[in-house]
N, C-alpha and C positions, 0 to 999 in steps of 0.2 A: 503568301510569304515570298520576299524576293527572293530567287537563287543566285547565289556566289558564281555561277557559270560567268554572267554577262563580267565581270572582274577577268584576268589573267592575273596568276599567279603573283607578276612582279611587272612593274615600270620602268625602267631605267634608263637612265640619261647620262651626260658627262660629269656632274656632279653628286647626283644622287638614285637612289634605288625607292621605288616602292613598293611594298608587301602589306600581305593582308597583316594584321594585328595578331599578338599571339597576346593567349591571356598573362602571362608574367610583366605585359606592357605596360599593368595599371600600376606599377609603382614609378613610374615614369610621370605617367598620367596626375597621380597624387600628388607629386613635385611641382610639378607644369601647373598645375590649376590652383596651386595654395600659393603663389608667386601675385606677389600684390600688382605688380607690374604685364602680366598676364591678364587680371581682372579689370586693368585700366582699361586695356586696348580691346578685350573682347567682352567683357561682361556688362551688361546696362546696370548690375548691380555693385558699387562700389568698394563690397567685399569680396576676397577669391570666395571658390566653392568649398562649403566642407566635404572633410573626408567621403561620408556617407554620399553624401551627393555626387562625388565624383564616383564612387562605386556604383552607383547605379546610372550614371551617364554613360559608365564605362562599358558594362553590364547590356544595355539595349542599346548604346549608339556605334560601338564601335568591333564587340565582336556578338554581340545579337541574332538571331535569324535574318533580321530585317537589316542590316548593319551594309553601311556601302563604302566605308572608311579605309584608308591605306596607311598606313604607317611609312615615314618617312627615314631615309638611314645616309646617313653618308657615305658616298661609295667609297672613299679612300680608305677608309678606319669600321666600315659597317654600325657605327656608332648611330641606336635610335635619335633623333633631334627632333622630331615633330608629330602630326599628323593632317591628316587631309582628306576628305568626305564629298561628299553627294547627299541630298536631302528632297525631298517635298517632289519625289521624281514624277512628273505627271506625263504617261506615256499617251495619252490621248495629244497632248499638244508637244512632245519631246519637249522639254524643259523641266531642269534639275537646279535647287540654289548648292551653292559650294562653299564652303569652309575649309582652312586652314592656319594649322597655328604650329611657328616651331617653338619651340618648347623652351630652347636649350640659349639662352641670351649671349654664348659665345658666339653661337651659328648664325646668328643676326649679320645683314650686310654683306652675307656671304652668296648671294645669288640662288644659295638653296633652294627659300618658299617659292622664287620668280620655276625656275624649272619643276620645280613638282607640280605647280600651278597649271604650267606649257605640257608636263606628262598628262595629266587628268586632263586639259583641254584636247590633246589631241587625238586620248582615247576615244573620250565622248561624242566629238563631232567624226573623226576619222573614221573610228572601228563602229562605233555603234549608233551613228545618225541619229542624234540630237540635233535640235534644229536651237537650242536658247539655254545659256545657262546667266544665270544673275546672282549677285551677293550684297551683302551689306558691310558698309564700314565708318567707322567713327571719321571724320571730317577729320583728327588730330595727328589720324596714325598714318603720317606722310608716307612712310615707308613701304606700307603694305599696298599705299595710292597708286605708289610709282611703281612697285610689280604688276601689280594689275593691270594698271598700263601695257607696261610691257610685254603682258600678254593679250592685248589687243581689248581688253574691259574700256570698256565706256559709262562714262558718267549718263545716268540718264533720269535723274531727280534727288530731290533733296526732301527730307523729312527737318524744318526748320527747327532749332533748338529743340530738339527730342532728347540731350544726353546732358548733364552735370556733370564737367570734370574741369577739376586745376581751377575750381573758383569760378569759371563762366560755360554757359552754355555752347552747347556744339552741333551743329547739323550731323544728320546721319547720311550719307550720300548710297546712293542704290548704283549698282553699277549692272553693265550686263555686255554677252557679248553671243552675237547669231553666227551662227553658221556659215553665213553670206560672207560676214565681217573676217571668220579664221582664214575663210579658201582664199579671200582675197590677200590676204597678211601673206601667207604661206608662198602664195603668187608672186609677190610682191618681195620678198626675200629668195626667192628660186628653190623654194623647199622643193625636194622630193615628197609624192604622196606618200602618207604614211601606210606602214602593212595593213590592208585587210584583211584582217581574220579576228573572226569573234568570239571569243570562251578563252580558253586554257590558257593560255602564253606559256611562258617559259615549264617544262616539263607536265603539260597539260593540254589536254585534244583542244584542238583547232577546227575551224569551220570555216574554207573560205568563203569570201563573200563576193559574190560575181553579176549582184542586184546594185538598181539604183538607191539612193539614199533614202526613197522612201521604202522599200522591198524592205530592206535593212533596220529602219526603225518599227517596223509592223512585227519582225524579227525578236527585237530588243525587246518592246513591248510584250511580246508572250513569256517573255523570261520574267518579267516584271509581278504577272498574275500569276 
């Protein structure tokens, strides 16, 4: 079973916060997932999810044992608008696939998903040496292209006409982004490194960490079994 330790509490950035999920969240969830426009951009299946199905998505993907999910909120207003995850974590090769979806069609365009994206990248390669994280996206949904982008994702294959929508087919494009690729970005813009310390974050014990990247993910790794 994974432990909540390798998480901190909360993520936060200049527009947004993130925190683990509380269960009151799934009616959020319910809303966000019966949204036909939701099921376009994320679903290969043309209809949103039912109820039921979102309840039990809810149930083991997002506050679960195994659950590696953040809930997204707007710092201005604390207003929930999304979520965002970690999947298929394989600590033998550090590499985790990611997901996120903000929910809330106002928050759209708002540079939101791009930061929460930048929060979760910086956790994973900064605090807890991952070496690869990768995702998938419909060819159509330009929007979520060009966050990923901007947070330094690379295209690096296509699954040809794999999706039916709006009357014609669509590639599925695979994206991904190393470790190599963030230090350099980070370099490259005159980041400061980010804090090392692993577990708790905000009102939660800390560990720092005074190893190289590999020390660190061998670390991660035991948290994982």
């Amino acid at each position: 079973m994974v432990q909540k330790t390798w998480f901190p509490a909360s993520l936060e950035g200049s527009k947004v916060v993130l925190r683990r999920h509380a269960p009151g969240n799934v009616a959020a969830f319910q809303r966000w997932y019966a949204d036909p426009e939701i099921a376009r951009l994320a679903r290969y299946q043309a209809t949103p999810m039912r109820p039921d199905e979102i309840e039990r998505f809810f149930a083991a993907r997002v506050v679960g044992p195994d659950a590696l999910a953040m809930a997204v909120h707007e710092k201005a207003t604390d207003r929930l608008i999304g979520t965002c995850a970690f999947s298929q974590l394989d600590g033998e090769n550090g590499s985790a696939l990611y997901h996120i979806t903000i929910g809330e069609s106002d928050a759209w365009g708002h540079g939101y998903g791009t930061e929460a994206t930048q929060l979760m990248v910086d956790h994973a390669f900064g605090t807890l040496g991952l070496h690869r994280i990768a995702l998938y996206v419909f060819e159509f949904n330009e929007r979520a292209i060009r966050a990923y982008r901007r947070c330094g994702f690379a295209i690096e294959g296509r699954s040809r006409e794999s999706i039916w929508r709006d009357g014609r087919w669509w590639d599925e494009l695979a994206m991904s982004l190393l470790e190599s690729d963030w230090r350099a970005g980070r370099a490259a813009r005159g980041d400061a490194e980010p804090g090392a310390t692993v577990g708790g974050g905000a009102g939660g014990p800390q560990e720092p960490v005074v190893a190289g990247p590999s020390d660190r993910l061998r670390r991660t790794i035991g948290r994982w079994r």
